[in-house]
Each structure stands twice: as structure tokens, then as C-alpha cells.
N, C-alpha and C positions, 0 to 999 in steps of 0.2 A: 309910440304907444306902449309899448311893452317897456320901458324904461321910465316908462312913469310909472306904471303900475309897479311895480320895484322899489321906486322913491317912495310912494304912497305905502307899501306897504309897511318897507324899513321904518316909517318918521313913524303908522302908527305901532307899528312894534316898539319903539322905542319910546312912544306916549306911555303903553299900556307900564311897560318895567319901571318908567319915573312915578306913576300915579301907583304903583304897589309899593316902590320902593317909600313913597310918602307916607303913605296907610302904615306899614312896618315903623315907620321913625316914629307915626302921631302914638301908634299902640304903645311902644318903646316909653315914650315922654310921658305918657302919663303912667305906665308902669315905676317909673323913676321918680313922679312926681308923688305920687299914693305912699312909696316908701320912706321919701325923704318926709314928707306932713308925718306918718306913721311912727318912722323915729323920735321926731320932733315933739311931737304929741307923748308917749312915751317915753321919751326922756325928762318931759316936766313933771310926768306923774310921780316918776320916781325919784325925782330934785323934794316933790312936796311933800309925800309920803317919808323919805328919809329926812327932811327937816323936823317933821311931827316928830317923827321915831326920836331923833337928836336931843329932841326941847321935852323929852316924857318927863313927869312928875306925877310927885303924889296927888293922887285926885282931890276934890275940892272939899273931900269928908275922909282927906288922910290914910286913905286907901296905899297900898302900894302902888309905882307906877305901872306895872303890868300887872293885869288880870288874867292873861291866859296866854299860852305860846306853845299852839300846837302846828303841827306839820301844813293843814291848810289856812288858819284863823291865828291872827296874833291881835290881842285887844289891850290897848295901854287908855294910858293918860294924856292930855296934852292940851295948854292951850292956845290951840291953834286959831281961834278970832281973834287973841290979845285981848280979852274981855278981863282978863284975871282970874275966871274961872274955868279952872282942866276942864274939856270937855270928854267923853269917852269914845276912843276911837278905835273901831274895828275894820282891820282888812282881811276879808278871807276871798276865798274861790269859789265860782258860780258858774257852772258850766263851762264857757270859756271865758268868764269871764274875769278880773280882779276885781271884785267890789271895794265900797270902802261906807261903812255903816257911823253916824254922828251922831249920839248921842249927848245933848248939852242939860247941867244940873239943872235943875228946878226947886221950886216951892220952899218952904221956908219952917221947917229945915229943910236943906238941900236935899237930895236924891237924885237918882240917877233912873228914868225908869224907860227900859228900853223899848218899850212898845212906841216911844216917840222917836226911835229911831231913823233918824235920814237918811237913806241909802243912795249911795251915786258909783257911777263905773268910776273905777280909778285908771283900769286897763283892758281895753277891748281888743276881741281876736288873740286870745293865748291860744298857742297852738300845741297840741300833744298836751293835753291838761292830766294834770298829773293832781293826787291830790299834797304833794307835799310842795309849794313853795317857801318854805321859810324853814331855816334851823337855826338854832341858839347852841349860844356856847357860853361856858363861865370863864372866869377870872384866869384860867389857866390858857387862853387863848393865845396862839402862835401864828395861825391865818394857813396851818395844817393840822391844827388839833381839831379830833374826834365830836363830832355833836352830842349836845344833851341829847339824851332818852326822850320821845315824844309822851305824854306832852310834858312839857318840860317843866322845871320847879320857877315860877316867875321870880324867886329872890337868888334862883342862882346864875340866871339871864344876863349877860357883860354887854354881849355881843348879838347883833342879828342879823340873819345874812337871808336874802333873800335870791331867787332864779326862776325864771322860766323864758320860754320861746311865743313872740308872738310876732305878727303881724297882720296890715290890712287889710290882705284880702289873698289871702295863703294860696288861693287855689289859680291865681294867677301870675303871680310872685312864682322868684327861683329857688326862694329858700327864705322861713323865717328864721329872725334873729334871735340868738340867745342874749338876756338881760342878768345880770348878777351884781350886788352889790352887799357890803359889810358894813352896818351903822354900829355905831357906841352910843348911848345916852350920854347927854352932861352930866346927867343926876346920877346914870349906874355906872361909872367909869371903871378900869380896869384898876384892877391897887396894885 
């Protein structure tokens, strides 16, 4: 009798440590699974985002291709449908968020009028929001030269480097990721 209870107790002892040890692996997998969609996700935004940046042009009424390039907000040109005409594109920072605002010409003559502004998250979950994610640099760029002054002169803009730290759900995660990258336009290349 007393050897069974022994058996009995050992096998559920060793129920209970395999059914925790499972609960730890499923939390585990989906911790792994949330980061790798979160990368992934975040990795395209900023494949499309930096293609935009790439393809800027003058807008459809001869504008320069940047409009503005400050520390939070960088707003160019670009046409991004393939329609032929630039549409106006802005990314700035919203709490934690990266937005990304679309504005397409209109009416005839053209114009740009931003109250029809489209706005979509481009990146969700930036963590430690900072308001400066983007700096410019001019023609004198090394990939350790000094940034322009905010906001910065858009015709002397070569270069645009963007950063920040995000992730899906920060608060259960080990650590969010930091993001950084350096575009050239076609149209504003380095001479």
C-alpha cells in the first residue's frame, strides 16, 4: 500500500512539472511567434517607405521633391500608385505610433489639398518615442558625417536616415528592436 502511494504520487509529480513545462514552451512560442510577424511586418514597412523615399520627384505641379524634413515629419513627393502622378507623402510620429499621411493631386489644375489626407500606421508599437526619428544630411555625406540642422533646408537633403526601437507588445517581449536605415533619392543623388 505504501508503495503505491509513492508511485502515485511520483507519476503525479511528474504530471504536474510536464504540464508546466508545456504551458512555459506554448507562452515561449507565441512570445517567438509575435516577434518574428512584428519583424516581418516592420521590415515591409520600411522596404515601402524607403522605396517611396528612393522614387521622390518633383511633384505634379513642379514643386521640389521634399517639402519638409524635420526631426519628427519628413513629407516628399512620390508616385507611389504608378498613376503618373506624385502623390504627397508624409511620415511623421504619433504617439507610438509611425504614421504615414497620402495625399493624391486633384482637380484641374492640380492641387494638393491636404484635408483629404489618407492616413495609415506605417509602424505600430515604437517604443521609447522619441520625437526625432529621421535626419538628413547633404552632399557632403561619409555615413559619419554630422546632420543638417533641424528642420533642415529640403534642397540641401542627399541623404535620409531614419531610427527608432519598436516592438509588438514590449511589455512582454525581452527587448525591443532597434530599426535604422540610410535612403538616397534617384532624383537627389549625391554629386
Amino acid at each position: 500500500m505504501m508503495e503505491s502511494i509513492i508511485v502515485i504520487s511520483l507519476v503525479g509529480g511528474l504530471v504536474l512539472v510536464v504540464a508546466s513545462l508545456r504551458s512555459n514552451l506554448s507562452t515561449l512560442d507565441q512570445i517567438v511567434s509575435q516577434r518574428l510577424q512584428s519583424r516581418g511586418d516592420i521590415d515591409q514597412a520600411i522596404q515601402i517607405m524607403s522605396t517611396e523615399i528612393r522614387s521622390a520627384g518633383p511633384s505634379s505641379l513642379g514643386a521640389y521633391p521634399i517639402e519638409k524634413a524635420d526631426r519628427g515629419e519628413f513629407i516628399f513627393y512620390s508616385d507611389i500608385d504608378k498613376d503618373g502622378l506624385f502623390e504627397r507623402v508624409r511620415y511623421f510620429i504619433s504617439t507610438s505610433t509611425i504614421k504615414k499621411g497620402v495625399t493624391k493631386p486633384s482637380g484641374n489644375p492640380l492641387t494638393y489639398t491636404t484635408s483629404t489626407e489618407t492616413q495609415s500606421t506605417a509602424v505600430a508599437s515604437v517604443v521609447g518615442v522619441s520625437s526625432t526619428i529621421f535626419s538628413y544630411y547633404n552632399s557632403d555625406y561619409t555615413g559619419t558625417s554630422t546632420a543638417l540642422a533641424y528642420p533642415a533646408n529640403p534642397t540641401a537633403v542627399k541623404v535620409i536616415e531614419y531610427y527608432f526601437y519598436a516592438d509588438v507588445n514590449a511589455s512582454t517581449s525581452p527587448t525591443p528592436e532597434f530599426f535604422s536605415g540610410a535612403v538616397t533619392s534617384r532624383n537627389l543623388r549625391i554629386q
